[in-house]
C-alpha positions as CSV (number, residue, x, y, z in Angstrom):
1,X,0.0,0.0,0.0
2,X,1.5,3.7,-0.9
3,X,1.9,5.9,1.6
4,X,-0.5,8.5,0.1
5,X,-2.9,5.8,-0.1
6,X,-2.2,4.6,3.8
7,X,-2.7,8.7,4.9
8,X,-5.8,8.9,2.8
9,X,-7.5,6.3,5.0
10,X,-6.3,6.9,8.0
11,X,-7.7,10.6,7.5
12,X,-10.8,9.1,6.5
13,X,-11.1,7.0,9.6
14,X,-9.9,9.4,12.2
15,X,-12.6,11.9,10.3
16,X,-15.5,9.1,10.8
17,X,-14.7,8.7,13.9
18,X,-14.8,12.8,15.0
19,X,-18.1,12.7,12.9
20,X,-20.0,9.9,14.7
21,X,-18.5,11.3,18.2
22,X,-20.2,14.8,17.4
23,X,-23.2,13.2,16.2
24,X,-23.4,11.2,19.3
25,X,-23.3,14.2,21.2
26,X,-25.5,16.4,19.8
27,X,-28.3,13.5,19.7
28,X,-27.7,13.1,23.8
29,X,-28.2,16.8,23.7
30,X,-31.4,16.5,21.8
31,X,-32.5,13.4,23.7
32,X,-31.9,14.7,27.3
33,X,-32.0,18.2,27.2
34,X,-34.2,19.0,24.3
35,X,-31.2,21.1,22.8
36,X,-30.9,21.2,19.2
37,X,-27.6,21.4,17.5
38,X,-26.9,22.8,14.4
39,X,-23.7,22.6,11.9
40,X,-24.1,26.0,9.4
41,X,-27.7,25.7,9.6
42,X,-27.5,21.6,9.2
43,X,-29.2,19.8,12.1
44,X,-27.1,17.5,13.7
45,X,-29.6,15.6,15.0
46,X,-30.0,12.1,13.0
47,X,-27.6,13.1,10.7
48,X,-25.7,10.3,8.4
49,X,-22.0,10.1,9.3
50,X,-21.5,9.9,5.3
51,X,-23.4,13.7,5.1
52,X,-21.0,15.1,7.2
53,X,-18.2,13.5,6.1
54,X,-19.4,15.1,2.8
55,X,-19.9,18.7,4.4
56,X,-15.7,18.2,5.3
57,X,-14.3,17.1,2.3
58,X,-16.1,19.9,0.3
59,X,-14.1,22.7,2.7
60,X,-17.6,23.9,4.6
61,X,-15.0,23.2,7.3
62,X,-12.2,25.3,8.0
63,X,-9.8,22.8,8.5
64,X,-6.7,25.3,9.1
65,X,-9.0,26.8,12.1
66,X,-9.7,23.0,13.8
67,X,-12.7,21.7,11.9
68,X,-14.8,18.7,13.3
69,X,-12.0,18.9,16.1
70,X,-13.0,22.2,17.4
71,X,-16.8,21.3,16.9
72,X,-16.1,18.3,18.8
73,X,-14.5,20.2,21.8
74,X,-16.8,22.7,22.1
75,X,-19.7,19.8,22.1
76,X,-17.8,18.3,25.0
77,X,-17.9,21.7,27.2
78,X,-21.7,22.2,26.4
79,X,-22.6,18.5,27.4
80,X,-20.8,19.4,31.1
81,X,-23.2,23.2,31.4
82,X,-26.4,23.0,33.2
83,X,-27.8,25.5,31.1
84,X,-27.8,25.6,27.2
85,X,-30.1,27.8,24.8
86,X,-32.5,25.6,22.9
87,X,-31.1,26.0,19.5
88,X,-26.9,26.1,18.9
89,X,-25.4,26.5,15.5
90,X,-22.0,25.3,16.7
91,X,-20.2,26.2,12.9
92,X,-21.2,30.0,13.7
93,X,-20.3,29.7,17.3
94,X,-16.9,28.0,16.5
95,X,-16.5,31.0,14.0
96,X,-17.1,33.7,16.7
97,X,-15.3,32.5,19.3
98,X,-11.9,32.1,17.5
99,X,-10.0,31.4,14.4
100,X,-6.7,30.3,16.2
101,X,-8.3,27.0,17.2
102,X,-8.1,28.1,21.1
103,X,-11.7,28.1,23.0
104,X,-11.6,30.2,26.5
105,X,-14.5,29.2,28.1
106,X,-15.6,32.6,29.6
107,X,-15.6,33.4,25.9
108,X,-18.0,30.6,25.1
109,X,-20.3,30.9,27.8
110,X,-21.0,34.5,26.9
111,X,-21.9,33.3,23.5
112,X,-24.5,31.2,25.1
113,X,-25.8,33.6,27.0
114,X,-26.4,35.9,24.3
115,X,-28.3,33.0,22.1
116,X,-30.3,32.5,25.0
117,X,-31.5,36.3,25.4
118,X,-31.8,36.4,22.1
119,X,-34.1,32.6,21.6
120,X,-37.8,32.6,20.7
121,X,-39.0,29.5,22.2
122,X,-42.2,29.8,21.3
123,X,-42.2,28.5,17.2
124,X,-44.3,30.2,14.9
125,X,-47.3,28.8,13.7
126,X,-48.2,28.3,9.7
127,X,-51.1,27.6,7.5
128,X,-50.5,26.3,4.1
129,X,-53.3,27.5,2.0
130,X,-53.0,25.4,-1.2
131,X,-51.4,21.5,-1.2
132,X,-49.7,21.4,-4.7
133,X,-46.2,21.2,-6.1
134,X,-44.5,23.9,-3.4
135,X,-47.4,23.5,-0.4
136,X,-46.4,19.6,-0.3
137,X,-42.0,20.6,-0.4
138,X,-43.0,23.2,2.4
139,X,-44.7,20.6,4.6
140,X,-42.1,18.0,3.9
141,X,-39.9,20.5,4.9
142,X,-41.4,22.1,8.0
143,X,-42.2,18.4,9.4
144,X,-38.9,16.7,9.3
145,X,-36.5,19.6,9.5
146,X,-35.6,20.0,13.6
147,X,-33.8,23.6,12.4
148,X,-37.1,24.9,11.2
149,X,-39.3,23.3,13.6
150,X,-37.6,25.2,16.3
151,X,-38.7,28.5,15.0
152,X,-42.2,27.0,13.1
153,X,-44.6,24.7,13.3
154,X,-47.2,23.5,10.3
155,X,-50.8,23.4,12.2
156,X,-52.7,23.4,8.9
157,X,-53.4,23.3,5.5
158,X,-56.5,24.7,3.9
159,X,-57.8,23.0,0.5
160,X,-60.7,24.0,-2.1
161,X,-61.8,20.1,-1.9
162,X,-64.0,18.6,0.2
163,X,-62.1,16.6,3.2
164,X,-62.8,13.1,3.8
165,X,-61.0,10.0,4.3
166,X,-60.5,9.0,0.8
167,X,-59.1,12.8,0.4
168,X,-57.1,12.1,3.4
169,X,-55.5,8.9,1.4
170,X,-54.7,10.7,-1.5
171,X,-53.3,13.9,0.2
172,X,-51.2,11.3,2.2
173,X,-49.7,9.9,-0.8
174,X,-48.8,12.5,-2.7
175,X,-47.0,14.1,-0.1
176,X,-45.4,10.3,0.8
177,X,-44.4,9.8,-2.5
178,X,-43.4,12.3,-5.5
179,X,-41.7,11.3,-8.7
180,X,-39.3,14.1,-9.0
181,X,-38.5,14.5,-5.6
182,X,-38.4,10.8,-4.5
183,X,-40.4,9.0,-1.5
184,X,-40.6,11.3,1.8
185,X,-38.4,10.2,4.6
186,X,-41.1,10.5,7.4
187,X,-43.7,8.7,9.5
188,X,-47.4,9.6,7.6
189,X,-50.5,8.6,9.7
190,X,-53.8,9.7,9.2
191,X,-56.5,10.5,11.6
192,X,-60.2,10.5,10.1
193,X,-62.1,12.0,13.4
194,X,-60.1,15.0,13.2
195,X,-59.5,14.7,9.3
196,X,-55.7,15.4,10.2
197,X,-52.5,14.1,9.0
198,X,-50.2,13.5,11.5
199,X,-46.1,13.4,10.1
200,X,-43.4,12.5,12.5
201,X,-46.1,13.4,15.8
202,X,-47.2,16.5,14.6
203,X,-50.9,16.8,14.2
204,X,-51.5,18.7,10.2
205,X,-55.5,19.8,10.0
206,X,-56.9,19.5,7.1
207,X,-59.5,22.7,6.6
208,X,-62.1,22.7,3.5
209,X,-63.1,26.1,2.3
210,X,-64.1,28.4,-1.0
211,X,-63.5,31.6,0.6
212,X,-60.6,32.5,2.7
213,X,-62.5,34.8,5.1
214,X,-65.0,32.0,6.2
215,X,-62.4,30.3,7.7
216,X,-62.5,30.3,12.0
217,X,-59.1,29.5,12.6
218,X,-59.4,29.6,16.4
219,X,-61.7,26.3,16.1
220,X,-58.4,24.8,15.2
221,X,-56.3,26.3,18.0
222,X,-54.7,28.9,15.5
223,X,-53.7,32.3,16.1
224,X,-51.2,34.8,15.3
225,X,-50.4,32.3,12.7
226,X,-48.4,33.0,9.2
227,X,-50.1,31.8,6.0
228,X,-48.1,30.7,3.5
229,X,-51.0,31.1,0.2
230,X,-49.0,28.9,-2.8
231,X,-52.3,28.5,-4.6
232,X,-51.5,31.1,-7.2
233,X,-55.3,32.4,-7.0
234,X,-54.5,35.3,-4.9
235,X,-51.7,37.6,-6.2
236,X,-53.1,41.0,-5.1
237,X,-53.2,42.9,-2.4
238,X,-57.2,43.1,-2.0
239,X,-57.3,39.4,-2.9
240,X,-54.8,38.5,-0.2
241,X,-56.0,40.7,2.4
242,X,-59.1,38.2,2.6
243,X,-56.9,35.9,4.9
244,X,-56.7,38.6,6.9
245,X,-59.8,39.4,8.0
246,X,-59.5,37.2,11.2
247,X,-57.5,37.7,13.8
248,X,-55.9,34.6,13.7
249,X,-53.8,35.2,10.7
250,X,-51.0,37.9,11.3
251,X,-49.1,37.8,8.5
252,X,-49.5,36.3,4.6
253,X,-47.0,35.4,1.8
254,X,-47.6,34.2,-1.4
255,X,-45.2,32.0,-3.6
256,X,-45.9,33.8,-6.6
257,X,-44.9,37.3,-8.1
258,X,-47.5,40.4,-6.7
259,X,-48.5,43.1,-8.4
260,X,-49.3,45.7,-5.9
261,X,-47.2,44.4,-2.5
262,X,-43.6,44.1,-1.6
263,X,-41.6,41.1,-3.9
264,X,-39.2,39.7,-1.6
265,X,-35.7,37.6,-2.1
266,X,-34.6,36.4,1.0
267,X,-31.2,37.6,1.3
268,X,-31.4,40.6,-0.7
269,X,-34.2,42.8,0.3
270,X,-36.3,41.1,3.0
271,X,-35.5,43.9,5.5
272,X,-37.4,46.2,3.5
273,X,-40.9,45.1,5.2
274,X,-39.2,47.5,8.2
275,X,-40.1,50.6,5.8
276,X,-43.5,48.9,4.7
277,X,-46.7,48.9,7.0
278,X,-48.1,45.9,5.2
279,X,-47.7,42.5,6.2
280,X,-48.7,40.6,3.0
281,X,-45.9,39.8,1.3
282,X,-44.8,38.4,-2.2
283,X,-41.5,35.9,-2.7
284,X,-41.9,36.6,-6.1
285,X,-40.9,33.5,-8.6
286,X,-38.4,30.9,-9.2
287,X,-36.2,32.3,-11.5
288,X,-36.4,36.1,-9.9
289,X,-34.5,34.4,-6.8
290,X,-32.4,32.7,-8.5
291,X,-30.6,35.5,-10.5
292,X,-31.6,38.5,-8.4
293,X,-28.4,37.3,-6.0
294,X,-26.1,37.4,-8.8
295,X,-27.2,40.7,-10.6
296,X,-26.9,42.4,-7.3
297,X,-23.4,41.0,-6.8
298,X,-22.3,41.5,-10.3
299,X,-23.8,44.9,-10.4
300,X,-22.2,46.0,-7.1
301,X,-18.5,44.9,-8.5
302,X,-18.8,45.7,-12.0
303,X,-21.6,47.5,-13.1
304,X,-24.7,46.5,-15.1
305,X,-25.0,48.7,-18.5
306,X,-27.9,46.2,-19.7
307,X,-28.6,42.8,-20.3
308,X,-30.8,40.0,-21.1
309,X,-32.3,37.1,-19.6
310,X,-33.4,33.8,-21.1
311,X,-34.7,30.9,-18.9
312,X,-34.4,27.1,-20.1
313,X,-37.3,26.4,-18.0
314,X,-39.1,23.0,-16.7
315,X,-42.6,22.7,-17.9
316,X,-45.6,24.0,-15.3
317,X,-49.1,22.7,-14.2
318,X,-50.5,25.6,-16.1
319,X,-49.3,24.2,-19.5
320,X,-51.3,21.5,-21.1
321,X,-50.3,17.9,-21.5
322,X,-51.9,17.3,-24.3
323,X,-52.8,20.2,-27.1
324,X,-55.9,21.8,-26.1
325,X,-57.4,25.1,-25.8
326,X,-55.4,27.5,-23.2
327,X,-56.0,31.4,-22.4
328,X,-52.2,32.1,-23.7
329,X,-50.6,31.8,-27.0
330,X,-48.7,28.4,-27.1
331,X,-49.4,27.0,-23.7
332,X,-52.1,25.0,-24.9
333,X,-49.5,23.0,-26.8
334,X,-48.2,19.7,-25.1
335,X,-45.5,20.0,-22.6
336,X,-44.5,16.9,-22.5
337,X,-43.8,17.1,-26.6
338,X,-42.7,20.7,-27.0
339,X,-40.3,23.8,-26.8
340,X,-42.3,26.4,-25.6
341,X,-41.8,29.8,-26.0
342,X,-43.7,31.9,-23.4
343,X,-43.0,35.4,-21.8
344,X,-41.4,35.7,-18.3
345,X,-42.1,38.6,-15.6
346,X,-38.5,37.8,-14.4
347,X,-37.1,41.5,-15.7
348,X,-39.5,43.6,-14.7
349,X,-39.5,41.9,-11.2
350,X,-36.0,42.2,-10.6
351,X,-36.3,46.3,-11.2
352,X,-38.9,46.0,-8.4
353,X,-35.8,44.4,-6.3
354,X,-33.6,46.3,-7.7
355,X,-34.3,49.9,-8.9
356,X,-30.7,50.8,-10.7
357,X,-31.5,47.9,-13.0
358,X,-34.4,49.5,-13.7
359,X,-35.3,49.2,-18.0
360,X,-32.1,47.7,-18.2
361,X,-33.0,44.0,-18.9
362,X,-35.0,42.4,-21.6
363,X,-36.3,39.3,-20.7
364,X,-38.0,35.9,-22.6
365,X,-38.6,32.1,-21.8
366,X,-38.4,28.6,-23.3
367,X,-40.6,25.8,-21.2
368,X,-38.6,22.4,-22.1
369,X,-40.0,19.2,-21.7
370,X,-39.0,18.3,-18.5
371,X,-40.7,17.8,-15.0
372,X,-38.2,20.1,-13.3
373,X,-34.9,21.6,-12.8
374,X,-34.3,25.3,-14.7
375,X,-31.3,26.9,-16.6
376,X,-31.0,30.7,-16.6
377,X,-29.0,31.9,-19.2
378,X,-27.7,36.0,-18.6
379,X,-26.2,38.2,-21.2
380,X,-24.8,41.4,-19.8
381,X,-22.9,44.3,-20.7
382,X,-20.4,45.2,-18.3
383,X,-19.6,48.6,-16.9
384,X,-16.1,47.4,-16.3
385,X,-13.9,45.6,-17.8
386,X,-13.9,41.8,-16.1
387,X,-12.0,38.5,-16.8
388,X,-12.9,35.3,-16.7
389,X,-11.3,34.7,-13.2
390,X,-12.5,37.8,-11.7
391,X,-15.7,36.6,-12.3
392,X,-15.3,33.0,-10.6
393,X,-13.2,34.5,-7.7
394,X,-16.4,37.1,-6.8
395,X,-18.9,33.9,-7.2
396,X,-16.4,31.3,-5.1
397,X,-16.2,33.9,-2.5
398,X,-20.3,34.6,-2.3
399,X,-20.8,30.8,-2.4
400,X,-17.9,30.0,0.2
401,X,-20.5,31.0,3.0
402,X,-21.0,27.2,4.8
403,X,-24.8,27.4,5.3
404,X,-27.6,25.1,4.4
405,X,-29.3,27.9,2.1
406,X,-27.3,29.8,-0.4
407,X,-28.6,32.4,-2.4
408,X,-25.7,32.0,-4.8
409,X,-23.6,28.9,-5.5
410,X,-21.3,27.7,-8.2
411,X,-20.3,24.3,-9.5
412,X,-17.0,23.3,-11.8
413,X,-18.7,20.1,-12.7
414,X,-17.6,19.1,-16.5
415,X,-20.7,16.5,-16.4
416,X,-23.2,18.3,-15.0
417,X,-26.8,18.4,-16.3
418,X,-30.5,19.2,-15.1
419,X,-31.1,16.2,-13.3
420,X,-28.4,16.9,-10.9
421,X,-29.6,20.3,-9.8
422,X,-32.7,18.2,-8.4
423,X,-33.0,18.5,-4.2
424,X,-30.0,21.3,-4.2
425,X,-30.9,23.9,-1.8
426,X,-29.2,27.1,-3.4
427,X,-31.1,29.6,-5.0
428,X,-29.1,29.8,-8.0
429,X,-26.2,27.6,-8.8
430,X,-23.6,29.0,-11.6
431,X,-21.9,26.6,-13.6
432,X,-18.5,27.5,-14.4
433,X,-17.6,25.6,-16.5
434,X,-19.7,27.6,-19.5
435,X,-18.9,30.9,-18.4
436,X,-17.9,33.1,-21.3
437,X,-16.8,37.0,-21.5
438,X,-16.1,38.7,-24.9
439,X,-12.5,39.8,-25.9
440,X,-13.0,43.2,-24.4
441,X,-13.7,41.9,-21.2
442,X,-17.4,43.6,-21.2
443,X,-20.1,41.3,-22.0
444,X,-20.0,38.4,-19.9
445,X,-22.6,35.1,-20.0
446,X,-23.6,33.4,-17.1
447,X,-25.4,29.7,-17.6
448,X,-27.7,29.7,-13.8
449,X,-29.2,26.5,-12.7
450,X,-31.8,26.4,-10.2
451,X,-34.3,24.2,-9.1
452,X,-37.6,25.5,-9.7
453,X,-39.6,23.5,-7.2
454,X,-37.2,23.0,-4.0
455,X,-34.8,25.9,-4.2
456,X,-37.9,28.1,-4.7
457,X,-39.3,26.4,-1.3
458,X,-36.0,27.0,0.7
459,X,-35.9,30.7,-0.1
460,X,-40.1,30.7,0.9
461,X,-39.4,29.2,4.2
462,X,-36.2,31.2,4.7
463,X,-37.9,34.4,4.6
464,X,-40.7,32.8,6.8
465,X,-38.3,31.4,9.4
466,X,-36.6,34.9,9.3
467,X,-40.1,36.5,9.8
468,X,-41.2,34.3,12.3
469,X,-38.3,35.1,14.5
470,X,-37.5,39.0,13.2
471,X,-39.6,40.8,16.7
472,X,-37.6,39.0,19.0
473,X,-34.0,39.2,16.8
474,X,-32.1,41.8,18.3
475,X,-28.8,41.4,16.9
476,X,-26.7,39.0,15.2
477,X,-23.7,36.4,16.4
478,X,-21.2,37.8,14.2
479,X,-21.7,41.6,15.1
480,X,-22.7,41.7,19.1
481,X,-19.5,43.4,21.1
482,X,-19.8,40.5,23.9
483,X,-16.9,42.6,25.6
484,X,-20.1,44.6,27.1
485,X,-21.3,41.7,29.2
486,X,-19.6,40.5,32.8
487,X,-18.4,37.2,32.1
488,X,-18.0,37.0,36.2
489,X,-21.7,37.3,36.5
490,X,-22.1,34.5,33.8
491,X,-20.1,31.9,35.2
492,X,-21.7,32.3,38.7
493,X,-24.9,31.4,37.2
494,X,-23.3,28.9,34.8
């Protein structure tokens, strides 16, 4: 055996074995104490030792700063603490505490102490209003994910169709099984009397009704509750405000573009609801959070003279499988069979986002037949003059974040094709392998992928989590001076 061969599996194994010893840990946590850990937004908690082993070997780890062996040590000092916030993302507080690999632990028990002031332990509750292709991604989601159950928690979802207990079966399946997104890695139960699902423990209600204000949300122990609408009926504001004519509902998004309320992309402009006295808020569409990220970046660096859009995009339920009559020009022609070309609000959204671009972008649309995964294709003139490199440096430095939700990431994958972008989290993915810039260094072309269906979903319940959690958020981990609090006082009561 070589010797590079010998160090490769010895690092392997010593790496397996720091994995299942933090995984150990933060399950005893979870078990005994009810305290969640979290790696970058990644719950620890039932995680596969080949997932994090993964979430290493791809760098999400600074291994020059300690890595899993830093994670590990700071898991042992929380195990031996008699009080621990409810929620601890230990990649962030490995990153504020130190980059020299050294852990004081006056330092990390101030840490604590400010997650705890600053934990909501009181989740959120949500209404799904609509079951289809997103409402079913969101419930997997909020269901199984122990990260976003901390801060939400799916009471119900409210359907046009009569509820019975052959609708009870067939809701059940489809969310069980799913033929793009593969069978649903959860415990599905239903419970007739109370026509309720119940996933993993939680009790889902099932609510029949025609008319959103009809609804009495209290009968289902509901208030102060956020809706999520992702029926696509309602994209106004006078339309929307019908969910809030009870009480019960405080807040409403909708997962499709608005015409007359604020268009959100988390990570971009979510903070803006501060200057708006609303609370019904759009996350506009798939392919407006995909590229929004990346104009805003490229924009920022280089400058955006103009540019065009064109999105390689999966076919929709609103297209026809079969040709047939249809209220727009070509959708009525099959899906499954055709090349569509269609129109896209994408470029006029994206000015709403971002006003500089304003009547800067053309924008057009080709539905492909296939069931899901998108390609963005941008065209853009360049203020400044760019290179190839500069380009990928900016993007690897935006994607380098290690968090479970990027807005922007980028792949050097020779071989990869739609499929693959099927499940991944990120908002947009770049693939830089078909970057192109012209010889002048000023109109540069950008290929985007994105999943349409599940990347859409993450950026939904990212701006819901945030939402859910914003009144009681007074700061953030990587910009509190901790030097103001008496660590003397801290350890006495630690």
């Amino acid at each position: 055996m070589s010797t590079n061969l010998d160090n490769c599996m010895n690092q392997y194994q010593n790496q397996r074995y720091e994995c299942l010893t933090i995984t150990l840990y933060a399950n005893i946590l979870w078990k005994d104490r009810n305290v969640l850990c979290l790696l970058y937004g990644h719950s620890l908690v039932d995680e596969k030792i080949d997932s994090l082993l993964k979430f290493y070997h791809k760098g999400e780890l600074n291994q020059e700063s300690g890595g899993l062996e830093i994670i590990l040590t700071i898991l042992k000092d929380l195990i031996q603490l008699p009080e621990l916030p409810r929620v601890i993302d230990l990649g962030l507080l490995k990153d504020s505490i130190t980059s020299s690999g050294v852990i004081a632990k006056e330092a990390l028990i101030s840490k604590l102490w400010y997650i705890q002031l600053n934990c909501n332990n009181n989740p959120k509750q949500i209404v799904l209003y609509g079951f289809g292709r997103i409402g079913r991604l969101l419930a997997r989601e909020l269901c199984t994910d122990p990260a976003l159950r901390v801060h939400m928690e799916l009471k119900a979802v409210v359907t046009r169709d009569p509820v019975h207990i052959d609708f009870l079966k067939k809701r059940a399946s489809l969310i069980q099984k799913d033929s793009i997104h593969g069978l649903y890695r959860a415990r599905v139960e239903i419970d007739a009397p109370s026509n309720s699902l119940i996933i993993n423990g939680q009790q889902i209600r099932f609510i029949q009704a025609e008319d959103p204000a009809a609804i009495n949300y209290h009968d289902y122990g509901i208030n102060d509750a956020i809706l999520i609408d992702n029926t696509g009926k309602y994209r106004d504001f006078k339309g929307l405000s019908k969910h809030l004519t009870l009480p019960a509902i405080s807040n409403v998004i909708v997962t499709a573009p608005g015409k007359d309320i604020p268009n959100i992309v988390f990570g971009i402009n979510h903070e803006i609801i501060h200057n708006n006295n609303v609370n019904i808020y759009s996350t506009a569409s798939c392919t407006t959070n995909a590229i929004t990220p990346l104009l805003k970046l490229l924009d920022t660096e280089f400058g955006i003279e103009k540019g065009h859009l064109e999105t390689i995009h999966a076919y929709t339920n609103d297209q026809n499988l079969v040709d047939n009559m249809h209220t727009k020009n070509r959708r009525g022609r099959a899906a499954a069979l055709n090349m569509v070309i269609t129109e896209t609000g994408a470029g006029k959204a994206i000015s709403k986002i971002l006003p500089q671009l304003e009547n800067k972008l053309t924008s057009n649309a080709v539905r492909v037949p296939i069931a899901n995964g998108s390609l963005a294709i941008l065209v853009l003139d360049l203020n400044k003059e760019a290179s190839i490199n500069n380009i990928h440096q900016l993007l690897i430095q935006a994607a380098s974040v290690p968090i479970k939700h990027k807005q922007i990431d980028i792949s050097f994958d020779e071989d990869l094709v739609s499929t693959d972008i099927i499940g991944r989290a990120a908002a947009g993915i770049v693939d830089g392998c078909a970057t192109s810039i012209s010889s002048d260094g000023k109109t540069l072309t950008l290929y985007v992928w994105y999943d349409n269906e599940y990347g859409y979903s993450m950026q939904v319940l990212s701006f819901a989590r945030w939402l859910s959690v914003e009144s009681v958020a007074k700061g953030s981990l990587e910009n509190y001076d901790f030097n103001k609090i008496e660590i003397s006082t801290m350890m006495d009561n630690a």
